[in-house]
N, C-alpha and C positions, 0 to 999 in steps of 0.2 A: 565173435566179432561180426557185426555185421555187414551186408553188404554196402551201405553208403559211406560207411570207413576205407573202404580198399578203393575209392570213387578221386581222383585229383582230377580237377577241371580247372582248365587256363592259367598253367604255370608257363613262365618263360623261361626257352631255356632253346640250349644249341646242342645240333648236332654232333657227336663225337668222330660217329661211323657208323658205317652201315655193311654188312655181310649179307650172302644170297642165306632163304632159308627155305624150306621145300621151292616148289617150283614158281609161286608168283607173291612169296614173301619175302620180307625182310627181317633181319635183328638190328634194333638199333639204340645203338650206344648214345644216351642226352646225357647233357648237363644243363644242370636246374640251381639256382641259387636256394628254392627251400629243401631239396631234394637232394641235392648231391650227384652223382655218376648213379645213371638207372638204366634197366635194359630193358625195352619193349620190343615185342615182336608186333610189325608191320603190316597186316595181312592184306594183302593182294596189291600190296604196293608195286609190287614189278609189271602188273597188267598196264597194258598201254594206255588204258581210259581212266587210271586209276585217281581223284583227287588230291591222293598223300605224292602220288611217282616228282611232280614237280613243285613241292614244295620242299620235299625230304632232302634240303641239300648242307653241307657242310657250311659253319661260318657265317649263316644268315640265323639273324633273331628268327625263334618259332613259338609261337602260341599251343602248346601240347596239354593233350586231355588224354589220362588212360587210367586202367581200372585192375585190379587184381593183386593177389596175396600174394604171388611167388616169387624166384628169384628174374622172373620174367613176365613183365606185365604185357596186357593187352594196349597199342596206340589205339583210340577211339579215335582221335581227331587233332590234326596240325593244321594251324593256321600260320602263314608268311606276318613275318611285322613288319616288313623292311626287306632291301637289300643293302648288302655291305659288299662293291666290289672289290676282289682282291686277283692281283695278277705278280708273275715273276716271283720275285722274292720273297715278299709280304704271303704269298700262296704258302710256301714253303716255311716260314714263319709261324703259320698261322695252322700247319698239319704237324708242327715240332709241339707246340701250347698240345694240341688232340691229342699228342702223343705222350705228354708227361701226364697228362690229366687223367690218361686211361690206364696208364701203367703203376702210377703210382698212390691214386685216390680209393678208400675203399668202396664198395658199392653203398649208396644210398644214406652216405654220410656229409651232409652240408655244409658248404663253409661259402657263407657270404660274401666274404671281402674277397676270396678266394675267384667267386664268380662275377666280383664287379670288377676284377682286375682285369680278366678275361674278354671281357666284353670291351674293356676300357682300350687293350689292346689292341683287340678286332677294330675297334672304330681309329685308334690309331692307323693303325696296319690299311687302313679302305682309304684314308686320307693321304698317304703315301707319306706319312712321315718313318721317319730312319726308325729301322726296325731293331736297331742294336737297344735302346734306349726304353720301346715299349717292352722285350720279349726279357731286360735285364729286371724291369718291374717284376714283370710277371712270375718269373723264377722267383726273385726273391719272397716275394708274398707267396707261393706255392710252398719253400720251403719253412718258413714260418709258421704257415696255416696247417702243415701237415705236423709241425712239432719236429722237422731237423733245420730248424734257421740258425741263422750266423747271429753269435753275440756281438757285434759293431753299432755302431749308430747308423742309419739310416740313411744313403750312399745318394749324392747325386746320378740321378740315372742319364741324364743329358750331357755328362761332362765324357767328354769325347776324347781325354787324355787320361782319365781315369778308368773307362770301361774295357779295356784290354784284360787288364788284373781283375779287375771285378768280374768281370764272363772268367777267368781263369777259377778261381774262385768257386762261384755259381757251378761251372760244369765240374769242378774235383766233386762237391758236395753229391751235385744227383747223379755223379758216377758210383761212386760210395754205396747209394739207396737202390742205384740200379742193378746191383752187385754183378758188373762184367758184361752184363747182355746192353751191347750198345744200343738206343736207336735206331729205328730203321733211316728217320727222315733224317740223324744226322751223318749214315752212312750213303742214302741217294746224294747228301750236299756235297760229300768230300769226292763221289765220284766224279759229280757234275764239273766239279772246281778243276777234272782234269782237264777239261776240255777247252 
């Protein structure tokens, strides 16, 4: 294989997460509409002068370039597309989406509609629109795309007396998938809810 094979230049694609990795890198979790969940290491992204440290954020469109055969590529280069502000709830929304995508997708397996739901979301979720209606899309198309969707006809997601059952539903399914290991983001919600 050659080297200009293992070469992606300017795919779009978001943030999952980010982990420290020696002393002034990172690991970080994208997602890519041709690409799927991939993991590139960062390198010197943690230095204060670093060009990647403040573009590398969660929820905002990135323009990403990296290069390599392994299960962990090299970031060459992130460029910012946009911001999408996201605050309160829609935050919390929008770390629950990173967290089904990372848990449940396998590494560097595609799925399209999958990624334009995602984004579809996000720019719902920056709009401040109700987040019960975007994140019940999204679920559904996550369970679909990954081959455990509901045999039903395809659900109003804005209907406000129907999505009770429906997230009932949606969360049996990727409890099911997620065999017992809850969420993290949806055990910070139910702490929060104490308060």
């Amino acid at each position: 294989m050659s080297r200009r094979s293992n070469r992606v230049q300017d795919v779009r694609g978001y943030m999952l997460h980010a982990s420290p990795w020696r002393e002034t890198s990172l690991i970080v979790h994208v997602f890519t509409r041709e690409h799927g969940n991939v993991s590139l290491v960062a390198k010197g992204a943690k230095r204060p002068y670093s060009v990647l440290r403040p573009v590398l954020c969660a929820f905002q469109p990135l323009s990403l370039s990296w290069s390599g055969a392994g299960e962990i590529k090299t970031l060459v280069r992130a460029d910012s597309l946009g911001i999408q502000p996201l605050g309160g709830r829609a935050y919390m929304s929008a770390w629950y989406m990173n967290e089904l995508l990372l848990r449940l997708l396998p590494r560097e397996d595609p799925h399209d509609i999958l990624f334009d739901a995602y984004d579809a979301a996000l720019q719902q979720l920056a709009q401040g629109s109700k987040a019960a209606g975007a994140l019940r899309r999204f679920e559904w198309i996550l369970l679909n795309e990954t081959g455990y969707g509901v045999d039903e006809a395809l659900p109003n997601f804005n209907d406000a007396e129907g999505e009770p059952e429906l997230r009932r539903s949606l969360r049996e399914r990727l409890d099911e998938l997620l065999a017992g290991r809850p969420l993290l983001t949806r055990k910070v919600l139910m702490e929060l809810q104490r308060f």
